[in-house]
Every structure is written in structure tokens, then in C-alpha cells.
TIVO-2410 file (N, C-alpha, C; in nm, 3 decimals):
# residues 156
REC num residu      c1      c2      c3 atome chaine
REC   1      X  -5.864  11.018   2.655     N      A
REC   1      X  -5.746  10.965   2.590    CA      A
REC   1      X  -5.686  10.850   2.670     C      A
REC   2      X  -5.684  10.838   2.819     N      A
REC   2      X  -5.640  10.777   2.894    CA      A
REC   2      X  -5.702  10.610   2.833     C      A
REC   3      X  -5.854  10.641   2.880     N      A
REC   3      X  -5.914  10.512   2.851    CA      A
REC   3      X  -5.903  10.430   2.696     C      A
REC   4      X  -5.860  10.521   2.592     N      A
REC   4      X  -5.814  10.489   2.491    CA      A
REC   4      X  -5.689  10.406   2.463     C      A
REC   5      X  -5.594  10.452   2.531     N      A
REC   5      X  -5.462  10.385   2.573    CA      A
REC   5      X  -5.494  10.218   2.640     C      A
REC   6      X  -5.557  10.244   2.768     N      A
REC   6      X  -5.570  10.128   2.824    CA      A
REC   6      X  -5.664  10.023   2.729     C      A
REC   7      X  -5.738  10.087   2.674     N      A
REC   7      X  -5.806   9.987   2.608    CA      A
REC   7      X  -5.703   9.921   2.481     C      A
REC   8      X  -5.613  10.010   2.399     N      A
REC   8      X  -5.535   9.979   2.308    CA      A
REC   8      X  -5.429   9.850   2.377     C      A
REC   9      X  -5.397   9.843   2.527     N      A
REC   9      X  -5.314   9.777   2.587    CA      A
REC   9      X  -5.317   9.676   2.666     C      A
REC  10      X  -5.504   9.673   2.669     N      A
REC  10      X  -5.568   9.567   2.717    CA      A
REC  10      X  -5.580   9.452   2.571     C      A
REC  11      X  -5.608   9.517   2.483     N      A
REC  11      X  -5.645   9.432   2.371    CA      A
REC  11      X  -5.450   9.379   2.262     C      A
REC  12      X  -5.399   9.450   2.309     N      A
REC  12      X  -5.261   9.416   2.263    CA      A
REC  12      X  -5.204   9.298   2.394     C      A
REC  13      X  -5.275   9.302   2.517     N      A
REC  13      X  -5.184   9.169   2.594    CA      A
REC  13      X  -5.323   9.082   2.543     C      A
REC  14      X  -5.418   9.093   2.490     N      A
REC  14      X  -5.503   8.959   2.435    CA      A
REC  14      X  -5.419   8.936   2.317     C      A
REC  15      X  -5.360   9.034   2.246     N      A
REC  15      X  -5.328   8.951   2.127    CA      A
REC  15      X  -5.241   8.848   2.134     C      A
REC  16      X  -5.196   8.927   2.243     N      A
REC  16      X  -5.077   8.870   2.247    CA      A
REC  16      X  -5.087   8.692   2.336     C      A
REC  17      X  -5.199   8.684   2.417     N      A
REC  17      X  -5.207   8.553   2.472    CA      A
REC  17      X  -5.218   8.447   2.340     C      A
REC  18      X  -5.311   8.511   2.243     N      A
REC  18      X  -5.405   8.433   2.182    CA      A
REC  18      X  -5.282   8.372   2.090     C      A
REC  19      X  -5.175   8.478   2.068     N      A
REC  19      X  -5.046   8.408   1.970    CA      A
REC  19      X  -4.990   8.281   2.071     C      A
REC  20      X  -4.967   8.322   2.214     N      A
REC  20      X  -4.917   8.234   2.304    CA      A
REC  20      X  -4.990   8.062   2.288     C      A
REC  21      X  -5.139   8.111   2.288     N      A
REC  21      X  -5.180   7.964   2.298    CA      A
REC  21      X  -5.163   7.893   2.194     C      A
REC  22      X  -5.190   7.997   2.062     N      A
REC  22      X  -5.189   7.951   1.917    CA      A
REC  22      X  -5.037   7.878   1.903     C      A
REC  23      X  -4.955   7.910   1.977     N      A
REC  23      X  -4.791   7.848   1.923    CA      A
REC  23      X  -4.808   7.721   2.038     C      A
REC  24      X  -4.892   7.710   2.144     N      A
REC  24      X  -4.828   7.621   2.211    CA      A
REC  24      X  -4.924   7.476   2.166     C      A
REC  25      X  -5.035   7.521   2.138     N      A
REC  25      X  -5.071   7.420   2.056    CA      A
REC  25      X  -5.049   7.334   1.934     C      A
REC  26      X  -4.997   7.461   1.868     N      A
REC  26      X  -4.875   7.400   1.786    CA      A
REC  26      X  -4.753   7.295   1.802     C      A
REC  27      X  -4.708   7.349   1.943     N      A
REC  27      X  -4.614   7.286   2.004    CA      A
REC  27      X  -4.633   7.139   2.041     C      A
REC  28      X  -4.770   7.134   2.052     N      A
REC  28      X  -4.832   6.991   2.100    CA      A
REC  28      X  -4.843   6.930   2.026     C      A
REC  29      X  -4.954   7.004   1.906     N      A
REC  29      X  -4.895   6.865   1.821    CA      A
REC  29      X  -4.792   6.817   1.744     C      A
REC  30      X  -4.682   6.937   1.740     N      A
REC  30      X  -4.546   6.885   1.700    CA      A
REC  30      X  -4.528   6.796   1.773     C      A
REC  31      X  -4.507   6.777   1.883     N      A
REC  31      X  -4.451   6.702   1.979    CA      A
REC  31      X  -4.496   6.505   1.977     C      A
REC  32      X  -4.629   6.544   1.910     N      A
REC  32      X  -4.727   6.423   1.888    CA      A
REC  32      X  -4.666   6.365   1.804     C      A
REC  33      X  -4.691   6.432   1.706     N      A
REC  33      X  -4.603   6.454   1.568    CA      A
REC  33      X  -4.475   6.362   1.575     C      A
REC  34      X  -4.368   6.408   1.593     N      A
REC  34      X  -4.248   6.393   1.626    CA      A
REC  34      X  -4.192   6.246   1.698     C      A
REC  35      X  -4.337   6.218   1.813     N      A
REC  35      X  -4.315   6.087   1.862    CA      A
REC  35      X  -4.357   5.975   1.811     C      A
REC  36      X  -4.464   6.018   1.707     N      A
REC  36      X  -4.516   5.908   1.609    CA      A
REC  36      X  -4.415   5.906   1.519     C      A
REC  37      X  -4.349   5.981   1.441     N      A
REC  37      X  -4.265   5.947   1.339    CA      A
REC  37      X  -4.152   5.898   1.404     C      A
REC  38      X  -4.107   5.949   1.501     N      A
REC  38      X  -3.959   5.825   1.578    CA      A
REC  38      X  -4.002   5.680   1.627     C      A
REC  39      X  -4.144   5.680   1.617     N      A
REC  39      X  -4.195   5.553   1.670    CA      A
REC  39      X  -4.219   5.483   1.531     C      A
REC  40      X  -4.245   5.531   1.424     N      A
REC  40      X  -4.239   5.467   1.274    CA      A
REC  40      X  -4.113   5.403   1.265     C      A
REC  41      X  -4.020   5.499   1.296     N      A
REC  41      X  -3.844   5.489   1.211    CA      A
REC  41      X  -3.816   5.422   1.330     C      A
REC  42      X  -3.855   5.354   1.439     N      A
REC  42      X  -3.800   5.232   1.517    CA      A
REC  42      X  -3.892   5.127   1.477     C      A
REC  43      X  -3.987   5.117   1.458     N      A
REC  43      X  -4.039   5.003   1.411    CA      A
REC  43      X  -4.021   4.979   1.270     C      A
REC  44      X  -3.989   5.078   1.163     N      A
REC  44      X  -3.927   5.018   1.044    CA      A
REC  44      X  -3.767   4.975   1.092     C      A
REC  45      X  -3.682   4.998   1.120     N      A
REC  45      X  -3.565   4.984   1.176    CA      A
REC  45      X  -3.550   4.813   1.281     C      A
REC  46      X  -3.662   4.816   1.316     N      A
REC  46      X  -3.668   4.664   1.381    CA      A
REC  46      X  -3.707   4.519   1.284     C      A
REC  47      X  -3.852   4.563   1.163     N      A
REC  47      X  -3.840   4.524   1.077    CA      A
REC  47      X  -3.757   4.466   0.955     C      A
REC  48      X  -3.683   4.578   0.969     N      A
REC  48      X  -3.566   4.596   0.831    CA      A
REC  48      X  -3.485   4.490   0.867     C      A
REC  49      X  -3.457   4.441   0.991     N      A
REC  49      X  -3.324   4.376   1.031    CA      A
REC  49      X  -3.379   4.230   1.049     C      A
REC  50      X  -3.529   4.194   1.066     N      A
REC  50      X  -3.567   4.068   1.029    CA      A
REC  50      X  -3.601   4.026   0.925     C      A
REC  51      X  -3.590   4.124   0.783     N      A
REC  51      X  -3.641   4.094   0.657    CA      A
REC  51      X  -3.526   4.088   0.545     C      A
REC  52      X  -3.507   3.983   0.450     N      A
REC  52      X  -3.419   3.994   0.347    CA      A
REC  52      X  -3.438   4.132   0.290     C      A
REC  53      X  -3.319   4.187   0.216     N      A
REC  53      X  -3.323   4.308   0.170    CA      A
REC  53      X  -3.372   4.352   0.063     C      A
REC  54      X  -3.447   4.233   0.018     N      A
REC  54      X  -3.581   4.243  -0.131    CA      A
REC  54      X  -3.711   4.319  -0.004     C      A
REC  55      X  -3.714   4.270   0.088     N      A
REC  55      X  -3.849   4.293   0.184    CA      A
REC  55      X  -3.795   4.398   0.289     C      A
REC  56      X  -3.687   4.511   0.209     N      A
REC  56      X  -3.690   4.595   0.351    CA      A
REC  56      X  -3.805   4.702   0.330     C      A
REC  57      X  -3.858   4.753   0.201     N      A
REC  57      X  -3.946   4.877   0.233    CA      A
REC  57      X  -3.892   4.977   0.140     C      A
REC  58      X  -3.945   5.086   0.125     N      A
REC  58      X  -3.929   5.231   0.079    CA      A
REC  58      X  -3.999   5.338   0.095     C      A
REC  59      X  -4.091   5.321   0.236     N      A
REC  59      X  -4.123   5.453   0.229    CA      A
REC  59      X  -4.076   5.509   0.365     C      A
REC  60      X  -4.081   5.629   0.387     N      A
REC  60      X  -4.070   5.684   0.525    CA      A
REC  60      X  -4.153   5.812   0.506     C      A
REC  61      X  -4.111   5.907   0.665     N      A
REC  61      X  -4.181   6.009   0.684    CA      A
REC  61      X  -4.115   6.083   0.747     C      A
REC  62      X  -4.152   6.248   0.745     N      A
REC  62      X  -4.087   6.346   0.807    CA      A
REC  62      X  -4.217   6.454   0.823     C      A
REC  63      X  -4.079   6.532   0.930     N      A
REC  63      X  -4.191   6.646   0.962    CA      A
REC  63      X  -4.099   6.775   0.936     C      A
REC  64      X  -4.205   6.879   0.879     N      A
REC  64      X  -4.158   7.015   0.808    CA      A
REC  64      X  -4.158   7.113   0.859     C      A
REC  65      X  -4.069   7.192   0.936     N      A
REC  65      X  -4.142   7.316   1.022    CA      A
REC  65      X  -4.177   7.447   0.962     C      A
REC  66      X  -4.253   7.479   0.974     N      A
REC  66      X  -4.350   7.632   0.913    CA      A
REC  66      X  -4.312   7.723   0.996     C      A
REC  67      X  -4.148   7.781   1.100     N      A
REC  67      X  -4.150   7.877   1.197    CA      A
REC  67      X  -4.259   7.979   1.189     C      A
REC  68      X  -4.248   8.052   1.013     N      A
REC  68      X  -4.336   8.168   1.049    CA      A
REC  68      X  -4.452   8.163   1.075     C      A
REC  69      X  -4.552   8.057   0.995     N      A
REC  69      X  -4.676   8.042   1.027    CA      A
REC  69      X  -4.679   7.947   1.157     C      A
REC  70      X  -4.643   7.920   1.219     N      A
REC  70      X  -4.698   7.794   1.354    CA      A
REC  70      X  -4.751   7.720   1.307     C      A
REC  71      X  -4.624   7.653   1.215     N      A
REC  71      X  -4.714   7.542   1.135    CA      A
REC  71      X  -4.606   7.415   1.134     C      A
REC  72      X  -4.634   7.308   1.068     N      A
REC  72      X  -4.560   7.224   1.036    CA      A
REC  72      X  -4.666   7.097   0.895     C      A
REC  73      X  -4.557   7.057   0.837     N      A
REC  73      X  -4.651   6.949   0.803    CA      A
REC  73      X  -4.611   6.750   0.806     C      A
REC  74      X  -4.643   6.691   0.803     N      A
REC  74      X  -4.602   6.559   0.787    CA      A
REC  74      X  -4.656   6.473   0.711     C      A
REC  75      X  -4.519   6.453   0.557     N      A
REC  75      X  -4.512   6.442   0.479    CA      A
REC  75      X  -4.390   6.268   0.475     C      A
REC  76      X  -4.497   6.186   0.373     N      A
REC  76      X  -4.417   6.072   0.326    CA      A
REC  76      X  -4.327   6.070   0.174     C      A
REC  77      X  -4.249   6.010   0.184     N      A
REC  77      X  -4.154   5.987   0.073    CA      A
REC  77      X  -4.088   5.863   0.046     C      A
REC  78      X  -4.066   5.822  -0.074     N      A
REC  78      X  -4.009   5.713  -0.087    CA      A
REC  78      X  -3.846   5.682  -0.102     C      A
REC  79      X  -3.801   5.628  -0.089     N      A
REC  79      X  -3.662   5.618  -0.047    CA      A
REC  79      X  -3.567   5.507  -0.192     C      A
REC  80      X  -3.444   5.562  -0.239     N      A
REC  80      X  -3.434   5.527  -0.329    CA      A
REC  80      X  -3.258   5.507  -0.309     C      A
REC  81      X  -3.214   5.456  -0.385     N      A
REC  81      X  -3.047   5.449  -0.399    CA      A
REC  81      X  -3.000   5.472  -0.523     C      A
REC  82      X  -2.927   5.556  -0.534     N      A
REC  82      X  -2.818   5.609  -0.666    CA      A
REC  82      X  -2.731   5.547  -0.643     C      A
REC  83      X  -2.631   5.487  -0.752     N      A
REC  83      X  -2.545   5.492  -0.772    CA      A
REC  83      X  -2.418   5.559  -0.827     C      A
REC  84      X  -2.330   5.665  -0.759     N      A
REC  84      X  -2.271   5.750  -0.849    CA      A
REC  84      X  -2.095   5.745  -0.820     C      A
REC  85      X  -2.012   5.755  -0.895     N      A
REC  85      X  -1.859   5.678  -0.884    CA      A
REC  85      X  -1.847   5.513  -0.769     C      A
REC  86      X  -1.941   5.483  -0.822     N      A
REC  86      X  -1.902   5.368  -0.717    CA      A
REC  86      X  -1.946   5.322  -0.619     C      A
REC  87      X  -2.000   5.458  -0.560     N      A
REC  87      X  -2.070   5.476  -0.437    CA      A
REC  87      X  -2.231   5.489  -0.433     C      A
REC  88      X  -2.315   5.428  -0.352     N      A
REC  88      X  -2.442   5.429  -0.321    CA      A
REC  88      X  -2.427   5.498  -0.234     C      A
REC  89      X  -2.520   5.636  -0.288     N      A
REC  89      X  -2.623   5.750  -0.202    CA      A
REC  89      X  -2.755   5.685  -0.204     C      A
REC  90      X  -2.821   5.756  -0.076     N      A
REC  90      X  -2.933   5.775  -0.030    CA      A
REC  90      X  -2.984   5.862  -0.102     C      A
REC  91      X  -3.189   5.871  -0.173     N      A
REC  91      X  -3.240   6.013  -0.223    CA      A
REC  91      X  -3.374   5.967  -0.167     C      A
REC  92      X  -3.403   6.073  -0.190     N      A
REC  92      X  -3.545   6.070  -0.167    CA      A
REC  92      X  -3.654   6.123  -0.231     C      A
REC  93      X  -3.788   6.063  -0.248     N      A
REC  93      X  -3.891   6.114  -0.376    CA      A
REC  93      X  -4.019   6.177  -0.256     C      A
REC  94      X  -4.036   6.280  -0.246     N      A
REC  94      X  -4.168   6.363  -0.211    CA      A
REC  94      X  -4.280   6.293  -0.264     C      A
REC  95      X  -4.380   6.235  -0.189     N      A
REC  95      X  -4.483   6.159  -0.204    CA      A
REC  95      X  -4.569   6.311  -0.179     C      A
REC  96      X  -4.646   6.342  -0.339     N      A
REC  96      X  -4.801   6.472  -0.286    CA      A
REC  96      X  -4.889   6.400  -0.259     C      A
REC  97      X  -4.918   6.483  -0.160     N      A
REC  97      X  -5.068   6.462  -0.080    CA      A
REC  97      X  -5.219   6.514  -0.113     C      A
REC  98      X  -5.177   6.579  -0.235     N      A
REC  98      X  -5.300   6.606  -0.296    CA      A
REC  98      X  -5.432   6.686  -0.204     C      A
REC  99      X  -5.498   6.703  -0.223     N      A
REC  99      X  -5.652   6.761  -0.192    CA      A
REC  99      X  -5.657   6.687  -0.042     C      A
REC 100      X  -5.758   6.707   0.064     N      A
REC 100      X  -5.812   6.656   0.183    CA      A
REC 100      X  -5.642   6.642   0.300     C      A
REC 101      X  -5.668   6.497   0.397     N      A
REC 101      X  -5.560   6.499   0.495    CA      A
REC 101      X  -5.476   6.406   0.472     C      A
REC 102      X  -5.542   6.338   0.410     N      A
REC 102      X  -5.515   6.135   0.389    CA      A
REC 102      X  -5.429   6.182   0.284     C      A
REC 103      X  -5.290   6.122   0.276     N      A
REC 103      X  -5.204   6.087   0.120    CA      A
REC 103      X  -5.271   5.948   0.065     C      A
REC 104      X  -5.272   5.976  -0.067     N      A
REC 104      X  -5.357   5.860  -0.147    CA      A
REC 104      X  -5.228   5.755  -0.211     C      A
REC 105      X  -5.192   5.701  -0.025     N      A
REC 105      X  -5.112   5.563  -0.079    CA      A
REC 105      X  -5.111   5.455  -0.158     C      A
REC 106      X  -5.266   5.395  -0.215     N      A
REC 106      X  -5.302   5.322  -0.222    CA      A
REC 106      X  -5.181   5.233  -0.322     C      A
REC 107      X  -5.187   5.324  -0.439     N      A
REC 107      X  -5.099   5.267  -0.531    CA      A
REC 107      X  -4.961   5.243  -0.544     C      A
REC 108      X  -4.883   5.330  -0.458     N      A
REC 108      X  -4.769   5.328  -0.417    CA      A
REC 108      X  -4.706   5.179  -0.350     C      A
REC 109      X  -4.827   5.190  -0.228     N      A
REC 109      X  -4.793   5.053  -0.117    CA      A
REC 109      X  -4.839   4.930  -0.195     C      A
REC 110      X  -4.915   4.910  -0.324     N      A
REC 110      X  -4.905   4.813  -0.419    CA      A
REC 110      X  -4.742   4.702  -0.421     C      A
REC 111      X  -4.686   4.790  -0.410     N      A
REC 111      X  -4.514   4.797  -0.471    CA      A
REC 111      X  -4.454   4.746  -0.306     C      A
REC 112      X  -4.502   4.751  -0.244     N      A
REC 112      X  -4.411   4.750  -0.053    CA      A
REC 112      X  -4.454   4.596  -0.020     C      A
REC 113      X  -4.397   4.564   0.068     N      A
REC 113      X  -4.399   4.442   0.131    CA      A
REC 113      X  -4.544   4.450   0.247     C      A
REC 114      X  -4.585   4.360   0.280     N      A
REC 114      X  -4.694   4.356   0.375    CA      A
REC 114      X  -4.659   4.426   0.527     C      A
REC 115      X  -4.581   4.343   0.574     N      A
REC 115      X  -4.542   4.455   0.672    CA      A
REC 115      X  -4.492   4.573   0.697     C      A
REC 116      X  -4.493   4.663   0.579     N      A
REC 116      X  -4.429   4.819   0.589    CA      A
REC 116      X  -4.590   4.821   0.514     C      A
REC 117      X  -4.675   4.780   0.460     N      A
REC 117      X  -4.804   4.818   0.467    CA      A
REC 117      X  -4.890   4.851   0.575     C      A
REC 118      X  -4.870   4.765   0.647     N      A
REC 118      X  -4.997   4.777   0.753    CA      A
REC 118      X  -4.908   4.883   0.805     C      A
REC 119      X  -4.804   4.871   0.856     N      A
REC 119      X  -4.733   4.985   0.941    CA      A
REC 119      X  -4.741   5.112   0.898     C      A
REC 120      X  -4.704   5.205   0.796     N      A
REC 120      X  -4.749   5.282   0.716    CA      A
REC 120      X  -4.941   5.331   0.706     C      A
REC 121      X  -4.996   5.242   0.662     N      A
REC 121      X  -5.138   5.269   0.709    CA      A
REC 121      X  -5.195   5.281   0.843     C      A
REC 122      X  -5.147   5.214   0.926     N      A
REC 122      X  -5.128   5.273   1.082    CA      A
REC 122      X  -5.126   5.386   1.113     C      A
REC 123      X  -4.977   5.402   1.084     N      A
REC 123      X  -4.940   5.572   1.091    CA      A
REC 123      X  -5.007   5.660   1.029     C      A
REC 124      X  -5.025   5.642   0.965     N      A
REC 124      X  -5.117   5.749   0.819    CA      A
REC 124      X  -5.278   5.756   0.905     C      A
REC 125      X  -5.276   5.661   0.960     N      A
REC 125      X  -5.420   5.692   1.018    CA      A
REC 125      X  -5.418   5.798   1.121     C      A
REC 126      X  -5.313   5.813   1.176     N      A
REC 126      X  -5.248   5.876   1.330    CA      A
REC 126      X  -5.252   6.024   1.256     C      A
REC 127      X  -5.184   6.030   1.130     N      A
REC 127      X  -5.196   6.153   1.103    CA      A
REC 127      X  -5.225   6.228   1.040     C      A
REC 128      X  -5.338   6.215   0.978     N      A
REC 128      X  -5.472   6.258   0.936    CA      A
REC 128      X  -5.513   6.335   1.056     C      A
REC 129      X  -5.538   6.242   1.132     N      A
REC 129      X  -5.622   6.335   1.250    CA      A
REC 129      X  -5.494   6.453   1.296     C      A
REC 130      X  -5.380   6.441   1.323     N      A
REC 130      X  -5.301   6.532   1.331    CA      A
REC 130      X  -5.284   6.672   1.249     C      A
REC 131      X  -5.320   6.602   1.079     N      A
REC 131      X  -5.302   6.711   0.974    CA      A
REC 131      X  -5.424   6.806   1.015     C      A
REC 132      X  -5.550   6.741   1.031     N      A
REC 132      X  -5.697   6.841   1.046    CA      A
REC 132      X  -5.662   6.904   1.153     C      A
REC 133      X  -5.572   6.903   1.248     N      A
REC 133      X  -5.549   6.954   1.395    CA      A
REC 133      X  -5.504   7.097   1.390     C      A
REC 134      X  -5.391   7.069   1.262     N      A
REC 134      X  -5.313   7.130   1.240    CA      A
REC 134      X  -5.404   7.242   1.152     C      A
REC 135      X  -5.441   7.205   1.016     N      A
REC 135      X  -5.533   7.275   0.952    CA      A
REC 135      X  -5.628   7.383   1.026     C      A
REC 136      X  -5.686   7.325   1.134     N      A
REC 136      X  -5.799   7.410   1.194    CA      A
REC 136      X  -5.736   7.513   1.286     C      A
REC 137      X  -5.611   7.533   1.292     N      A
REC 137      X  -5.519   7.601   1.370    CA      A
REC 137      X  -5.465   7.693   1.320     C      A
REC 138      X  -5.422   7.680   1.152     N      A
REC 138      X  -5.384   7.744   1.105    CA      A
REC 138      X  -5.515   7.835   1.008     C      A
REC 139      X  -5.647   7.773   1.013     N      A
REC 139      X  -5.740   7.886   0.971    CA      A
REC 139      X  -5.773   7.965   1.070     C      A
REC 140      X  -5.792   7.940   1.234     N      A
REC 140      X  -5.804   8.016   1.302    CA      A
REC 140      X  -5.674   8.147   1.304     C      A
REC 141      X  -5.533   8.088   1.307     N      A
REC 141      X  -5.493   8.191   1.306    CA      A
REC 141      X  -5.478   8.336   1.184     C      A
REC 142      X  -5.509   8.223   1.057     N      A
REC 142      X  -5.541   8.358   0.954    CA      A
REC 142      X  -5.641   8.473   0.963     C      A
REC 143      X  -5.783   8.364   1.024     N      A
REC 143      X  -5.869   8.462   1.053    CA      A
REC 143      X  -5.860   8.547   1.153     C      A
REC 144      X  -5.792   8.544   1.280     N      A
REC 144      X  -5.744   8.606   1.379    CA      A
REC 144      X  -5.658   8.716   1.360     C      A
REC 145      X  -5.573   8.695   1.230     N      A
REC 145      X  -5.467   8.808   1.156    CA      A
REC 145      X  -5.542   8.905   1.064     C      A
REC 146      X  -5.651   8.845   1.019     N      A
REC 146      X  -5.728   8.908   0.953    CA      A
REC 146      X  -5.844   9.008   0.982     C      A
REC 147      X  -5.876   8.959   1.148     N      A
REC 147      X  -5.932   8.992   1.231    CA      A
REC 147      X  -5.896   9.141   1.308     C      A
REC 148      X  -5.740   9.098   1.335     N      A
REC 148      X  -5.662   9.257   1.416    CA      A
REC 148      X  -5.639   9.294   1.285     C      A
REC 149      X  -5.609   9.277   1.170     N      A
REC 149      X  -5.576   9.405   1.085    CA      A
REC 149      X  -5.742   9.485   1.042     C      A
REC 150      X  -5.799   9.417   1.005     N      A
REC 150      X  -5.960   9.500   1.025    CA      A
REC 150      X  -5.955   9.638   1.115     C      A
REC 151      X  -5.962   9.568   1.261     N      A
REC 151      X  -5.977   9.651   1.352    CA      A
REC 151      X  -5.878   9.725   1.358     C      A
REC 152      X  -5.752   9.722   1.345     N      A
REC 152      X  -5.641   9.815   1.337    CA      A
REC 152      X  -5.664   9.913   1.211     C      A
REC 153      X  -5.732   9.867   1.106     N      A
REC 153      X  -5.779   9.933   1.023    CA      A
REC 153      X  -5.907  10.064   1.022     C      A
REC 154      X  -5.982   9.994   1.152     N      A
REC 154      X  -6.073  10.082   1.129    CA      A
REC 154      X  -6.068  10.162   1.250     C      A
REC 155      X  -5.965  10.135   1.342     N      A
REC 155      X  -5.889  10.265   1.431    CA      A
REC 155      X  -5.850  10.341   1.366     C      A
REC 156      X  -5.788  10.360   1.266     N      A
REC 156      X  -5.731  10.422   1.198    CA      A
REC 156      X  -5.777  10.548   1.109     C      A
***
């Protein structure tokens, strides 16, 4: 019974690393994440202020946090102005990303000025490779959940 225990408590501090690494990798590429999109919204922001306001742009980007899953995603949108009593609000339109990593800008940035093009496709290139990062992180950890409930299952 003894060795039963220890083994139950050897394999509960693995689980427990494997969540550790699984979140801190997460953590990383949030962090990636996070510095590319503040590095977008300063270089649109530097742009904006050398361009008439026919040529400022409309798209931007954000990032979504997934607490429960160790996830996040980063997602573009286009940026719009209401007018309501008088006053101009800010809104914003959810650009889907459809199937694969890449959002299928193509037709959208039709409509944008040249320089919030290239800039935008820049970025978008940056995070693609970020989204698959992310993706392959989050199938490992399903299968890993899927993995201890098995075996917790067939202790049982």
C-alpha cells in the first residue's frame, strides 16, 4: 500500500510540473504577444500623426486571455466611429479568422492606406507563428487532460 501512495504522489508532483511548464510557456508567448501588439499601437500612433485623417487607418489588434485554458488569442478588428447625441464614440468590428493561423486580410486592407498595409502584414506575419505556438500548446494540454483522466480512470 505504501508503494502505492508514493507512486500516486510521485505522479501527482509530475502533474503538477507539467501544468507549471504548460502555463509558463504560455506566459511567454503572451509576453511576445503583448510586445508586438504595443509595438503595432506605437507605430500606428506615430503614423497617424504624419498622415491626413482620410490616411489614418482602421484596423488594430488585441489580445484575449483564455485564464482557464492557458490560452489566449490575437485577434484584429476594424475600428469605426458612431455618431450618437452629438458625440463621436469609438466601436469596434471583430475581424474572423476563419480556418488555419493567417486572418484572410486580403480584402479588407483593399480599403487601408499603404502604410497601415505593409504594417499590418508585418505583424500578421509575427503572429501566425505565435497563433501555431499557441495551438500546439493547447493540443498538448488537452491530450495531457485526457491522458490523467484515462489513467485516473483505470485506477479506479
Amino acid at each position: 500500500m505504501n508503494s502505492l501512495n508514493a507512486e500516486h504522489d510521485e505522479s501527482a508532483l509530475v502533474d503538477e510540473r507539467v501544468i507549471e511548464w504548460l502555463e509558463a510557456q504560455v506566459e511567454s508567448l503572451h509576453g511576445q504577444a503583448r510586445m508586438l501588439v504595443d509595438d503595432y499601437w506605437r507605430r500606428v500612433n506615430l503614423e497617424r500623426k504624419i498622415h491626413p485623417a482620410s490616411l489614418r487607418g482602421r484596423m488594430g489588434v488585441r489580445i484575449r486571455r483564455r485564464e482557464s485554458a492557458y490560452s489566449f488569442t490575437i485577434e484584429w478588428f476594424l475600428i469605426a466611429s458612431l455618431s450618437i447625441d452629438g458625440k463621436t464614440k469609438p466601436v469596434t468590428q471583430h475581424i474572423k479568422k476563419g480556418k488555419g493561423y493567417r486572418y484572410p486580410l486580403q480584402h479588407i486592407l483593399k480599403k487601408e492606406p499603404d502604410w497601415e498595409v505593409s504594417l499590418v502584414e508585418e505583424f500578421e506575419n509575427e503572429f501566425v507563428d505565435l497563433r501555431k505556438q499557441i495551438d500546439l500548446l493547447g493540443k498538448f494540454r488537452d491530450a495531457f487532460h485526457r491522458c490523467r483522466q484515462s489513467l485516473r480512470e483505470g485506477l479506479d
